[in-house]
Steps between C-alpha positions, in 0.01 A plus 500: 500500500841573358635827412482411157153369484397805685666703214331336260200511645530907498648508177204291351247724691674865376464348172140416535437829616679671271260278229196580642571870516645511180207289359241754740620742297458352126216597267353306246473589084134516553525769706720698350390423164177446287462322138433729203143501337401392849325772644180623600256757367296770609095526416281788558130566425206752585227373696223628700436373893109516596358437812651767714303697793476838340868525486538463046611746311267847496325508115552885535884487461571147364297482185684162372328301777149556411601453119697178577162354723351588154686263263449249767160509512475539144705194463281333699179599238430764780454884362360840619160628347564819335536837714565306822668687729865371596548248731630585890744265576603491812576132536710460235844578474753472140810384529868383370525078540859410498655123530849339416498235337767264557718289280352152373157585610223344322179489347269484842786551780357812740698801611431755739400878390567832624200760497557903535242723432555757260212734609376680787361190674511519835549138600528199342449284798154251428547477136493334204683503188312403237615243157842731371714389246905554532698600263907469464690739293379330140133640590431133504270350803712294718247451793162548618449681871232463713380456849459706837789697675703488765578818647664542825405798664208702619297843533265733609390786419212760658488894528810560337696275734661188384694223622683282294721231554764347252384544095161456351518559122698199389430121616606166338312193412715180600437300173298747367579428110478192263768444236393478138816504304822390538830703459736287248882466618789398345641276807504223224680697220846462353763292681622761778331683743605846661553585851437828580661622828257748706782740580778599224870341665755328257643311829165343572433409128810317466473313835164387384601377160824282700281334784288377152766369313628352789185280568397490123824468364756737313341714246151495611469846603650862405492788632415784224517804699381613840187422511422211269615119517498281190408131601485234233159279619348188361303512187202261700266673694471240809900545495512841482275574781697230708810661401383876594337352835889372568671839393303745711559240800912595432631695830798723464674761677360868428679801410539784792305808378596824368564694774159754517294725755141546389320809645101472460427889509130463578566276834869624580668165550847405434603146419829369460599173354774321650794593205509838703804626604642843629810622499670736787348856512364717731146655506352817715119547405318744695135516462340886426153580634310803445201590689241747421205603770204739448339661803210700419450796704191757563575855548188666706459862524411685811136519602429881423740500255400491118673209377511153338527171596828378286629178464861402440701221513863466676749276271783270696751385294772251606773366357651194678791272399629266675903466522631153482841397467725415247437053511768284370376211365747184423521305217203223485553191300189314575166621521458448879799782530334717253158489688699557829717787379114692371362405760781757742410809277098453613357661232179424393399335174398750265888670679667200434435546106660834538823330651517251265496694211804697626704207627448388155613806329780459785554191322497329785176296444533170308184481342209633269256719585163426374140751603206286424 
């Protein structure tokens, strides 16, 4: 092979490379993007679960149960005789039905429901949740729930001991409600539809609306602020949905990220997106430990003597801090450096938070700081 066909042959493979890394890293609009109106929506009911092993509700402290059993029954052309006593229901259990019900659903589709109790029922596990009707936010009824649950865990319980494993108060019923109404959209209104971008960036809205105009042609799409994209569409609805299927198939190059480190205060971990950068400082963090000890000790008279047994306790406090040096820590462009230059002071997490908050006061720390 000549040198020049062995050139080529590089050059062409670099490029294809560079292509498929380049095209590794593209997104498409439909994931970075959903239509307006399109959207799902939340149902929730009250229900009642029977057939539980003695772990329902107690009738003592959850009065609702044994008055919701009640209306069933009566609804069924079932009623008490006058001066019964009330009802011990052990096996029954009331309880919140929630579902989501998704976008272009209709009239007979199924859709799995979430079941918590809202008592003092022990388990759930065995159950079954009876005919409930769910409601959206217009206190119309959506869906109808029913069926038996699925609840992965288990218990026992004897003498005051109990072992438990995982949680036993909620379940879910895969398919577990019937749709009954459908949720009108306006997909088919006007001639436009709106983009709306799942994260607020002006960059990424205006790269979206140029990779559509430049497979739909000029002036098909606009970019009205950060979030939201302006497409004209087709006034047919076979069109339209052929022309929406196309759009969110569009790849283009995403935006890097704000540069952010999110602190979850309840698990203490850091994480650092990749537009983090650091700028030359240097960091001494020593950590401060203070131990306190309690040693009781018994005083005992002599044996002719005429005095008390006393008891007293001996306090130890220390005071410990450790004395680390003064670290210098170079500028880091990438993350990889940034990760690398923490990673020297070997603080722990819930430390680490500390540091960053005074590098960033130090201003050297490129990035937000965010406590979730």
């Amino acid at each position: 092979m000549s040198l020049f066909k062995r050139r080529s042959a590089a050059g062409f493979l670099w490029l294809f490379l560079a292509l498929a890394s380049s095209m590794a890293h593209a997104v498409r609009i439909k994931e970075i993007a959903s239509v307006q109106g399109v959207r799902s929506n939340q149902l929730t009911g009250y229900g009642l679960v029977i057939g539980l092993d003695g772990t329902g509700d107690q009738s003592a402290q959850m009065p609702y149960t044994a008055l919701a059993i009640a209306n069933y029954l009566q609804q069924q052309g079932i009623s008490a005789p006058a001066g019964a006593a009330a009802p011990q229901l052990r096996n029954v259990a009331a309880v919140i039905v929630t579902a989501q019900l998704p976008a272009f659903a209709q009239a007979g589709q199924s859709v799995d429901v979430n079941v918590s109790s809202i008592g003092n029922a022990k388990s759930l596990k065995g159950g079954t949740l009876i005919s409930t009707p769910l409601k959206g936010a217009d206190g119309e009824i959506y869906a109808l729930a029913q069926g038996n649950l699925m609840v992965g865990g288990a218990g026992a319980s004897q003498g005051g001991s109990l072992v438990q494993i995982n949680h036993l108060s909620a379940g879910r019923i895969p398919a577990g409600a019937q749709i009954e109404r459908v949720v009108p959209h306006s997909l088919l209104e006007g001639d436009s539809i709106t983009l709306g971008l799942n994260s607020s960036d002006f960059q990424t809205a205006r790269r979206v609306a140029l990779v559509i105009n430049t497979r739909m042609g000029p002036g098909q799409a606009r970019a009205l602020d950060g979030r939201t994209v302006r497409v004209l569409a087709p006034l047919d609805a076979d069109e339209r949905v052929s022309f929406l299927a196309e759009i969110e198939e569009l790849s283009l190059q995403p935006t890097t990220p704000s540069a952010k480190v999110v602190f979850n205060a309840r698990t203490g971990s850091v994480v650092l997106n990749q537009a983090v950068t650091l700028g030359a400082c240097a960091v001494a963090h020593g950590n401060l430990s203070i131990s306190i000890s309690s040693t009781p000790v018994v005083s005992q008279p002599n044996a002719l003597s005429s005095g008390q047994t006393v008891t007293t306790e001996k306090t130890d406090i220390q005071i410990k801090q450790e004395s680390n040096g003064l670290i210098q820590i170079p500028a880091s462009p990438q993350l990889t450096d940034v990760v690398r230059a923490l990673n020297a002071l070997g603080a722990s997490p819930t430390d680490l938070l500390a540091i960053l908050q005074a590098i960033k006061a130090a201003g050297a720390l490129n990035a937000e700081l965010e406590v979730i």
